[in-house]
KOLLUMVO-566927 format. One record per residue (C-alpha): residue number from 0; residue in three letters; y, x, z. Coordinates in Angstrom, 2 decimals. Each point is the difference from the previous one (the first is absolute). Layout:
BEGIN
num, residu, py, px, pz
NUM, ala, Y, X, Z
...
***
This chain:
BEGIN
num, residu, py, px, pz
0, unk, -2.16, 10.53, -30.60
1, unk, 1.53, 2.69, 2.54
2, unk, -2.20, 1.36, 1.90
3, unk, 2.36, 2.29, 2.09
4, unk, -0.06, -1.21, 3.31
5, unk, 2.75, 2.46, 1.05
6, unk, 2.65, -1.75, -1.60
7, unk, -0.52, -3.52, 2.50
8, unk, 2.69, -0.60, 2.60
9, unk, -1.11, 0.37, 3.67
10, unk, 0.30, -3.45, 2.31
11, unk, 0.31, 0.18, 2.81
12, unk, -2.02, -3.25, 1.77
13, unk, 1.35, 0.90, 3.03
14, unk, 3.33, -1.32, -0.70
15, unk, 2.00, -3.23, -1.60
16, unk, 2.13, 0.28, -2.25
17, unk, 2.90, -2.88, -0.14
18, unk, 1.33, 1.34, -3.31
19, unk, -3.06, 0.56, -2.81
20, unk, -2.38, -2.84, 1.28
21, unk, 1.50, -2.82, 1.32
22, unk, -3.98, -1.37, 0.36
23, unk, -0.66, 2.32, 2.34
24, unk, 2.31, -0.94, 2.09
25, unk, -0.89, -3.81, -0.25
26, unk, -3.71, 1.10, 0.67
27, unk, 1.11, 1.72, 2.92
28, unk, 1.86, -3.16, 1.12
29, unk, -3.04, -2.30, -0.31
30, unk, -2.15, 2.54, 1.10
31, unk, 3.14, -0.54, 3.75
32, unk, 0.78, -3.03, -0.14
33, unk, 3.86, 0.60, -1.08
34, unk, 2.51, -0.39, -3.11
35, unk, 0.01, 2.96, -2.12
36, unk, 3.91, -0.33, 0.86
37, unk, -0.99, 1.22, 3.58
38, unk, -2.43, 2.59, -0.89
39, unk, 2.89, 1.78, -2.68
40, unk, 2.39, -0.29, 3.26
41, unk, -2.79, 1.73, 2.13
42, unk, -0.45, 2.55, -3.01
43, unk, 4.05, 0.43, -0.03
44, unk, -0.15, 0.39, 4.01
45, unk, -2.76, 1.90, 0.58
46, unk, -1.79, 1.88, -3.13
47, unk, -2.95, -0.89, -2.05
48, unk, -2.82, 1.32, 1.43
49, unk, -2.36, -2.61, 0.56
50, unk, -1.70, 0.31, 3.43
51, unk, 3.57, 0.35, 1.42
52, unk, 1.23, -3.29, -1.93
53, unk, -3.54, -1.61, 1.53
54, unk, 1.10, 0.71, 3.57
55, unk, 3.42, -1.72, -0.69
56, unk, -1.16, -2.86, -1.26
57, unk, -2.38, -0.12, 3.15
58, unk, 3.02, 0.51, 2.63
59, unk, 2.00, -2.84, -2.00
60, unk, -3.05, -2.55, 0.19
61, unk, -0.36, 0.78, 3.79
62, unk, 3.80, -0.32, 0.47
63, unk, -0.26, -3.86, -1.32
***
């Protein structure tokens, strides 16, 4: 067993990212209330960092 913790990858939890886990993004959806479709076209749009992506999805619910 490895025990060199040096060698993990660093995540970032403060952003989504629409290409290695698509079940983030569908978490992130559920977690809205919208498609995974419209939360990769917010990613596209505006970036992946997730507080921003929050208050999108918050100015498109109180547009409807």
């Amino acid at each position: 067993m490895n025990e060199n913790k040096g060698n993990q990858a660093y995540v970032d939890r403060g952003r989504l990212s629409s290409i290695d886990a698509f079940y983030e993004l569908e978490r992130f959806a559920r977690e809205n209330c919208i498609s995974p479709s419209q939360v990769s076209k917010l990613i596209k749009k505006i970036g992946n960092d997730r507080l921003t992506l929050t208050k999108a999805v918050k100015k498109l619910r109180d547009r409807h």
